[in-house]
N, C-alpha and C positions, 0 to 999 in steps of 0.2 A: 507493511508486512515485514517486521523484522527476522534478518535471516538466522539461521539457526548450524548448530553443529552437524544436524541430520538432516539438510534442507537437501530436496531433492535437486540440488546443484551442487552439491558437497565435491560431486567428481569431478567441477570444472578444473583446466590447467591452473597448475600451484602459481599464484601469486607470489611477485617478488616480495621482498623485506620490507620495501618503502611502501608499499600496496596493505600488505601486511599491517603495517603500522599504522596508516591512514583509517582503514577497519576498525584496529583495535579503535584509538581515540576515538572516533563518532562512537562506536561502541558503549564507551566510560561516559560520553558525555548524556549518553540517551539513558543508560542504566541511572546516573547521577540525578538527572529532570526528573526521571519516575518515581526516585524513590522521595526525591522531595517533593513532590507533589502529593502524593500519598502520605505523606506526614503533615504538610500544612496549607495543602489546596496550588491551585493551580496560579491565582493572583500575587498571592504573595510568594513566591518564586521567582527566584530573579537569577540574572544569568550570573550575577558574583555569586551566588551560594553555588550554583553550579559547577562553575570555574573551580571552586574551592574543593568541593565533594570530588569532582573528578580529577581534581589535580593538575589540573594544564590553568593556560592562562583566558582572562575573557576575551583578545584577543584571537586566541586557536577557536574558543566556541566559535566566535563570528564567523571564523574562515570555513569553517563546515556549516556553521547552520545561521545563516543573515537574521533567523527571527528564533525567537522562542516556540510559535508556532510551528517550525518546520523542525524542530526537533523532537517534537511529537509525531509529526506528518511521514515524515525522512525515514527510509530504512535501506539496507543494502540489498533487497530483492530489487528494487527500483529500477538501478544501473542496471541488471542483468535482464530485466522484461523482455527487450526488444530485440537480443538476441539469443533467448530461448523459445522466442515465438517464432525465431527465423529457423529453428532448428529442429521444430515439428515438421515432422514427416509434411513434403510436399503436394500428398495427394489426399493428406487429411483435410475434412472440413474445418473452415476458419472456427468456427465457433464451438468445435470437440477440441481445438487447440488450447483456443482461450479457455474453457471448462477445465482441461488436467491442468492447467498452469496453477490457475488461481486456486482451485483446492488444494492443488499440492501445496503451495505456497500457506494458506491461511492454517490446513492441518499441521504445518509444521508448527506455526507460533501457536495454534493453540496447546499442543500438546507440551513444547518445550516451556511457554511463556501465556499461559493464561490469563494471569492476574493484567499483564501488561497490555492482552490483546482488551481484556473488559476495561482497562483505563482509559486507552483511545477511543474506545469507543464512547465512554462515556462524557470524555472532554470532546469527542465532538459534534455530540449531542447537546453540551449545557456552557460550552466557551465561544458564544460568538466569534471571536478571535479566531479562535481555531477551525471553525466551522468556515466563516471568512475567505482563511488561507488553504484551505482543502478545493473549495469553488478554483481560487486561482491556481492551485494545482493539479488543476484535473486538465486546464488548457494544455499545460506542460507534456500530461501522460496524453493527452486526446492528439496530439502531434505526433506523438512516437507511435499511436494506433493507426495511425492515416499513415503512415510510411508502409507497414505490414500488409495494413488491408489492401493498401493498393499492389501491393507486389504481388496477394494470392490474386486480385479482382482483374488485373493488369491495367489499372486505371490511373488516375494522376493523381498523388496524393493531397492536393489544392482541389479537387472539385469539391465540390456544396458536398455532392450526397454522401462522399466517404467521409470527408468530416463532419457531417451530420450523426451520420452512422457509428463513426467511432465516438463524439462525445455523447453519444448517447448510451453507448455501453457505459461508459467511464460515469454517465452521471448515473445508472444503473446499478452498477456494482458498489460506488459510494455510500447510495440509500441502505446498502443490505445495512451496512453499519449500523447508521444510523434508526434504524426499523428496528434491529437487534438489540440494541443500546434501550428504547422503549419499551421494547417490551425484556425488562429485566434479565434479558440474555438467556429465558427460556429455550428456545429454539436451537435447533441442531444448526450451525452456522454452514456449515456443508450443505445439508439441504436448503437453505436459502440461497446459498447461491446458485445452487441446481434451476431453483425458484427461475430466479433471475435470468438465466444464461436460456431457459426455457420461457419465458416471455417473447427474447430475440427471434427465437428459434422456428418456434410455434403462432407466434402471438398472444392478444392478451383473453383469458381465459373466459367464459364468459359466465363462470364461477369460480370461489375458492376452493385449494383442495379439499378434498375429504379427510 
């Protein structure tokens, strides 16, 4: 979920200069990947046209992004998750917290970045690779959920059932993606994740909506 100028964390504390800069570059490099990807596919992309288009060296890509897949994957909501979930109200429910997060966050990319939000979605639905590194990045995100959930649950964030719990969101919210991405991005991506965060919530329906 690439963050945006109107992202509803716009009003965090101002970032130094070097912070700043570190932004901008993933920024050029991620803009760079998409736009050549959308000109000549995902395979034949390589990180020297990258380097080239964005103007830094292949060197700097590696130090932000170890793969080509994770500069797809990779956005600056990421960093910020797990202390905006620490920053929802205390006596809200875990999963009304999760629900304003991720909408706010996906509304913003669709609104400011559509073309890009239907990109990823689409490479990781039809690039193994990508689909691959998404799997091993959800362990990444399913660790930073098991910190949280254990903070509202007052549990240990190592027990089975919180880290059940959490990669099961995380493998949850992934699928909307790719669900969305099949069906030719018909769908209001909002209400699917409504979808989804009410599976948790409720359980599983035992029909589809109307």
């Amino acid at each position: 979920m690439t963050a945006a100028r109107t992202s509803p964390f716009a009003d965090r504390p101002q970032l130094g200069l070097r912070e700043r800069k570190k932004i901008k570059t993933r920024m050029a490099i991620r803009a760079a990947t998409y736009e050549l990807i959308e000109d000549q596919g995902y395979d034949a992309t390589t990180i020297e046209q990258i380097a080239e288009r964005a103007e830094v060296s292949q060197s700097t890509v590696f130090r932000y992004f170890p793969t080509k897949e994770d500069i797809v994957l990779t956005d600056e909501y990421d960093s910020v998750l797990e202390e905006e979930l620490r920053a929802r109200p205390a006596d809200e429910p875990w999963l009304d917290s999760l629900r304003y997060l991720v909408k706010q966050a996906v509304g913003v990319n669709w609104i400011e970045e559509p073309q890009v939000t239907r990109l990823r979605g689409r490479l990781m639905l039809e690039v193994p690779a990508v689909r691959s590194r998404m799997i091993e990045s959800m362990s990444e995100t399913g660790r930073l959920l098991c910190r949280v959930i254990a903070e509202r649950t007052g549990r240990d964030p190592a027990d089975l059932e919180v880290r059940v719990y959490a990669m099961s969101l995380i493998g949850g919210l992934s699928e909307v993606t790719v669900y969305w991405a099949q069906n030719d991005f018909k769908d209001n991506l909002a209400d699917l994740l409504d979808r989804t965060v009410d599976v948790f919530e409720h359980g599983l329906p035992t029909q589809g909506p109307s």
